[in-house]
C-alpha positions in Angstrom: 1.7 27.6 -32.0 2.4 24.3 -32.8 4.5 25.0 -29.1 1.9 25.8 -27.4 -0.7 23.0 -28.3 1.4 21.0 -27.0 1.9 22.1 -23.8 -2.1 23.0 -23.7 -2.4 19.5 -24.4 0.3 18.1 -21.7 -1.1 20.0 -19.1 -4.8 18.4 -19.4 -2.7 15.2 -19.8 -1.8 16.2 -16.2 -4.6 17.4 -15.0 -6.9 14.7 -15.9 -4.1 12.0 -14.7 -3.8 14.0 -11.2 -7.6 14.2 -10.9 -7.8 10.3 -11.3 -5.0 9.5 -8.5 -7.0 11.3 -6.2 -10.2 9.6 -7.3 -8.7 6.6 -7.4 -7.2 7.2 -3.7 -10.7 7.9 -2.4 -12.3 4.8 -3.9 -9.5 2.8 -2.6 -10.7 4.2 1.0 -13.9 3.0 0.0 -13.0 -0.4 -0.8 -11.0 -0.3 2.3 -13.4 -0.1 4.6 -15.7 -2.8 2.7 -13.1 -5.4 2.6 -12.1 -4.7 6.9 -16.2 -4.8 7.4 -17.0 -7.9 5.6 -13.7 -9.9 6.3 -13.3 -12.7 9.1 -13.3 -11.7 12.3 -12.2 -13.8 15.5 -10.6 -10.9 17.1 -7.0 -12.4 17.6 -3.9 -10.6 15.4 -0.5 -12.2 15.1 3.0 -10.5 15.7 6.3 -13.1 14.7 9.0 -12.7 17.0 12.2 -15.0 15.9 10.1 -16.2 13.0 7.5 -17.5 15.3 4.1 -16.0 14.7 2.4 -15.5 18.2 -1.2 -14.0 19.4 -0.3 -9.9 19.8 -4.0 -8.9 20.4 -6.6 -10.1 21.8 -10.4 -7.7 21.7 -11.3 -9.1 25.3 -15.0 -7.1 24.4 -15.6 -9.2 21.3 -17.6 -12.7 22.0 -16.0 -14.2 18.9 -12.9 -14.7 20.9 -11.9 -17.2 23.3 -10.9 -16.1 26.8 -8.7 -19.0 26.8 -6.4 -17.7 24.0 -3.4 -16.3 25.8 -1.2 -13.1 24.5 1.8 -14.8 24.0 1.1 -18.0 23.1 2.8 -19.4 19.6 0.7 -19.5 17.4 0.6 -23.3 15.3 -2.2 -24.0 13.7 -5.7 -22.4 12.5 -8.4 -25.1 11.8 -6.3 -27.9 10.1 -4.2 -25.4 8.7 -0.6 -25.4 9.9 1.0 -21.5 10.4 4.2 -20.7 8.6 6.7 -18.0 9.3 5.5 -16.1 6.2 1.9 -16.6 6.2 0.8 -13.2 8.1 3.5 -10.9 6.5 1.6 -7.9 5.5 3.1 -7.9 2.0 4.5 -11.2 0.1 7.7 -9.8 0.3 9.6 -12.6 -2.4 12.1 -12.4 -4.7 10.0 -14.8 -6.8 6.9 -15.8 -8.2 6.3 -19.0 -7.1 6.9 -18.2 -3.7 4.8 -15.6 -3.9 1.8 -17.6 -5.5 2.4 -20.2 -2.8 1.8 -17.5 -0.1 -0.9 -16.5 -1.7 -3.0 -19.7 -1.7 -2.2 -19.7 2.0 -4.3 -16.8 2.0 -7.0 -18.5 -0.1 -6.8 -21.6 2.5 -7.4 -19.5 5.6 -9.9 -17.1 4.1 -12.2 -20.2 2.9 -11.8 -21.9 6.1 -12.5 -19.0 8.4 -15.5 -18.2 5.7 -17.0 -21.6 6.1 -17.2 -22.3 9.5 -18.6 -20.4 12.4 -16.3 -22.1 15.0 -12.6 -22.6 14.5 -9.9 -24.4 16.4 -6.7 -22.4 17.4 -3.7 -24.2 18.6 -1.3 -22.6 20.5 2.4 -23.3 22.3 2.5 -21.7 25.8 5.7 -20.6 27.2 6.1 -23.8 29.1 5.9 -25.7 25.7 2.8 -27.4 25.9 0.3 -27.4 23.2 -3.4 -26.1 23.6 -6.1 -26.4 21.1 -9.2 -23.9 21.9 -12.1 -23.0 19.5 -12.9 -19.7 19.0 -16.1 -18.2 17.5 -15.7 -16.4 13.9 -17.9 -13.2 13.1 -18.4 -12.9 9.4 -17.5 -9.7 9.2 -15.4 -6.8 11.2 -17.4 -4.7 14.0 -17.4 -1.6 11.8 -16.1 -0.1 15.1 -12.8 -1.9 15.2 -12.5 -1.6 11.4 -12.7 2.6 12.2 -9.9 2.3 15.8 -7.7 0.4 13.5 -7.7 2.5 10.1 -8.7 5.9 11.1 -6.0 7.9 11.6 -4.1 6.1 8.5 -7.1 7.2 6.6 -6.9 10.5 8.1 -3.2 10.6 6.9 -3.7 9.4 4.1 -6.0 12.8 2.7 -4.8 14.7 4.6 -1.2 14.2 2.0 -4.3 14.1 -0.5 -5.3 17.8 -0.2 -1.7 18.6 0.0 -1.4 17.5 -3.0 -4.3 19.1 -4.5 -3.4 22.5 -3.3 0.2 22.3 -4.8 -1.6 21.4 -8.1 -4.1 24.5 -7.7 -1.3 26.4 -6.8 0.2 26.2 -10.3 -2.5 27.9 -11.4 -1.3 27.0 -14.6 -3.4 25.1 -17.3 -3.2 25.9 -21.0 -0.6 28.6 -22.2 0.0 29.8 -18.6 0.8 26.5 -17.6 3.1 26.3 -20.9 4.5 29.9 -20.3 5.7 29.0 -16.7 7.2 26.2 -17.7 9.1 27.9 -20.6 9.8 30.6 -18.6 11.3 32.2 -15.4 9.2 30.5 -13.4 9.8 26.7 -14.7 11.7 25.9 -11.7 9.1 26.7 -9.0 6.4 25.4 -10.8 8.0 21.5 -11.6 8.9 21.8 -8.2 5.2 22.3 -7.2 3.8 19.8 -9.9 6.4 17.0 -8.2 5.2 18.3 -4.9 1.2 17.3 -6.4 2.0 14.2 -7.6 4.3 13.1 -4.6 1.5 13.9 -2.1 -1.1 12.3 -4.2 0.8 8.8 -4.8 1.8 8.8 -0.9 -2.2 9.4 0.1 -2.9 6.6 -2.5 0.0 4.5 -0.7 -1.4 5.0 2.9 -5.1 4.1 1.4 -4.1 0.9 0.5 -2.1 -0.2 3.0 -4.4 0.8 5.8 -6.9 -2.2 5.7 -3.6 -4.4 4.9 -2.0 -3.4 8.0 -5.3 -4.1 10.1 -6.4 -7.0 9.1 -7.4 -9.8 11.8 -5.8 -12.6 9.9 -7.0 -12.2 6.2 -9.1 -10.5 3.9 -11.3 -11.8 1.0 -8.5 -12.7 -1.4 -9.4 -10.6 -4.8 -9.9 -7.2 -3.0 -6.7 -7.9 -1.4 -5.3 -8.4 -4.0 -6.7 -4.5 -5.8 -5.8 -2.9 -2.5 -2.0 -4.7 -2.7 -1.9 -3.8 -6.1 -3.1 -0.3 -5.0 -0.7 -0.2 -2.9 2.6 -1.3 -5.1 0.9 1.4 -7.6 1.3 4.4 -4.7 4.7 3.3 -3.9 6.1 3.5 -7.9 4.6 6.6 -7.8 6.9 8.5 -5.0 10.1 7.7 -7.5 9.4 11.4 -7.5 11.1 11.8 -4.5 14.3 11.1 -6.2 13.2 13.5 -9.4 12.6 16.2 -6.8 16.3 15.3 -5.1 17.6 16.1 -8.5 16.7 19.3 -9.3 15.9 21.0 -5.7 16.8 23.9 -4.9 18.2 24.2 -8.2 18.7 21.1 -10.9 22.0 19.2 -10.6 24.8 19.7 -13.6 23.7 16.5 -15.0 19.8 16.7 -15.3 20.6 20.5 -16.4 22.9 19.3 -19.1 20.3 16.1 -19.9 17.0 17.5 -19.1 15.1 14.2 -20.5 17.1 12.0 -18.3 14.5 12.7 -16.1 12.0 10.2 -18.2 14.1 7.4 -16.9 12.3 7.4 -13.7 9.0 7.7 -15.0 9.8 4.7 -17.6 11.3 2.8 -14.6 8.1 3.3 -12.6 5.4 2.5 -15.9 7.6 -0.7 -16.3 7.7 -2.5 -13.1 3.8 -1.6 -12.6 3.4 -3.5 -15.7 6.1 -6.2 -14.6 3.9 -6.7 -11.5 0.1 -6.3 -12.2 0.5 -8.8 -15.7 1.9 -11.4 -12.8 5.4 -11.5 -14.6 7.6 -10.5 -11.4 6.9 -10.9 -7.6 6.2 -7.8 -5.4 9.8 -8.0 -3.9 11.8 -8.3 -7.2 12.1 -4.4 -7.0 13.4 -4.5 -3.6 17.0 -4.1 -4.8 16.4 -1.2 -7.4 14.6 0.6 -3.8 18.3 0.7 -2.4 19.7 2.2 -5.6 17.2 5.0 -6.0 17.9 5.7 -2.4 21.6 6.2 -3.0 21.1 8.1 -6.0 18.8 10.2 -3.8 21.3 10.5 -1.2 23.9 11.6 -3.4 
C-alpha cells in the first residue's frame, strides 16, 4: 500500500511537472513574440566574420533603414557606442561572471540608446577601408511581419517537439497504480523509455521557444525579457541531459545503471544544480560548457 501511494503520488509529481513545461513553453512563445514586436527596430542585423561584426541584412522594404548602409560593410560604431567582437553573440558565452555582466551592460547601453532616439548614426568600414557614418531611422518596435518571417518556422518546430512530447506522455497511459504497476512490472522498460521520450521533446520545444526571438533579433531586445527568454532557454537545454539517461538504458539498460539503478539521479541532480548555479547569478552561462563535452562522451560511449 504504502508502495503504491507512492508511486500514485510520483506520477502526479510528473504529471503536474510535464503539464507546466509545456505551459511554460507556450507562454515563452508568447513572450517571444512581445519582446521581437516591441524591440528596436532599424532593420540592419550583424554577422562577425574573423571577429569583425559586419551588416548581414539589410530589409531594403523598411523606411527605418538607410539605403546608404552597405552589406558588407564593418560594422564600428552604433550612436557613440563603439562595437566589440562579442557584443552581438546570441548567448554570453563566458567562462565567467564578470565578463558576462560586462556584455550585458552592452546590451543595456545599445537598448537605451536605440530606445531614446528616433535617429541613430551607424559607422561603418567599407572594403576599401574608409569610414562612413550614415543615420538611420529607428522604429520602436518590430513590423509584426518580420517578427513572424524570422520566428515562424522555429516556432512551428518548436510544438511541433511539444506535442510529441505530449503524445509520449498520453501514451503511458499510466497515472496512479497503472502507472505504478508498469513501472514495477514487465513493462517498466518501455514505459521510462516513453516518459524520457515526454520530457525530452518537451525541454527541446521549451529550448527552441526561447531561442527563437534570441536568434532574430535586429540588434537587441529590452534587456529583462531577454534575460527570462535566456534564462528560458539555459532551462530547456539542462533539461535534454535526458538524452544521455535515454543513451543509458536504450534498447536495454547498460550493466552499470542495471546494477546502480539510482545512479541515474546523478543527472537530474546535475541539471537542478547548475539551473540554480545560473539563475541565482553565481556562475556565467558558459561555465557548463566543459561538463557539455563530458556528457557527450559519456553518451557516446
Amino acid at each position: 500500500v504504502c508502495l503504491q501511494k507512492t508511486a500514485i503520488k510520483t506520477s502526479h509529481i510528473l504529471k503536474y511537472g510535464f503539464t507546466f513545461l509545456n505551459i511554460s513553453t507556450i507562454a515563452i512563445i508568447g513572450l517571444g513574440l512581445y519582446t521581437l514586436h516591441t524591440s528596436p527596430y532599424t532593420g540592419i542585423r550583424p554577422l562577425t566574420v574573423n571577429n569583425t561584426w559586419m551588416v548581414n541584412h539589410k530589409d531594403l522594404n523598411s523606411p527605418s533603414t538607410s539605403s546608404n548602409i552597405t552589406v558588407g560593410n564593418k560594422l564600428v560604431k552604433i550612436g557613440s557606442i563603439p562595437v566589440d567582437k562579442g557584443d552581438f553573440m546570441r548567448f554570453p558565452e563566458f567562462f565567467r561572471k564578470s565578463s558576462e555582466e560586462k556584455w550585458w551592460n552592452k546590451q543595456r547601453s545599445f537598448y537605451g540608446i536605440l530606445r531614446d532616439n528616433s535617429v541613430i548614426a551607424i559607422e561603418t568600414v567599407r572594403n576599401d577601408d574608409t569610414k562612413a557614418t550614415e543615420t538611420t531611422t529607428v522604429q520602436k518596435g518590430m513590423p509584426f511581419s518580420q517578427v513572424i518571417k524570422r520566428t515562424f518556422l522555429v516556432y512551428v518546430s518548436s510544438i511541433l517537439w511539444m506535442v510529441i512530447g505530449i503524445l509520449a506522455f498520453l501514451d503511458l497511459n499510466g497515472t496512479g497504480i497503472r502507472f505504478c504497476s508498469k513501472l514495477s512490472g514487465k513493462h517498466s522498460q518501455k514505459s521510462s523509455l516513453k516518459l524520457l521520450c515526454a520530457f525530452f521533446s518537451g525541454f527541446g520545444a521549451l529550448y527552441l521557444a526561447s531561442v527563437a526571438p534570441i536568434a532574430s533579433r535586429d540588434l537587441t531586445l529590452s534587456p529583462p525579457l531577454f534575460h527570462i527568454l535566456l534564462m528560458a532557454a539555459f532551462i530547456g537545454a539542462g533539461g535534454l541531459i535526458t538524452l544521455v539517461h535515454f543513451s543509458l538504458v536504450f534498447p536495454k539498460p547498460k550493466s552499470f545503471i542495471a546494477s546502480h539503478p539510482k545512479s541515474v539521479y546523478l543527472f537530474y541532480a546535475y541539471f537542478l544544480l547548475t539551473v540554480s548555479l545560473y539563475l541565482s547569478g553565481i556562475c556565467a552561462f558558459g561555465a557548463f560548457f566543459p561538463f557539455l563535452m563530458v556528457w557527450t562522451l559519456v553518451m557516446v560511449y
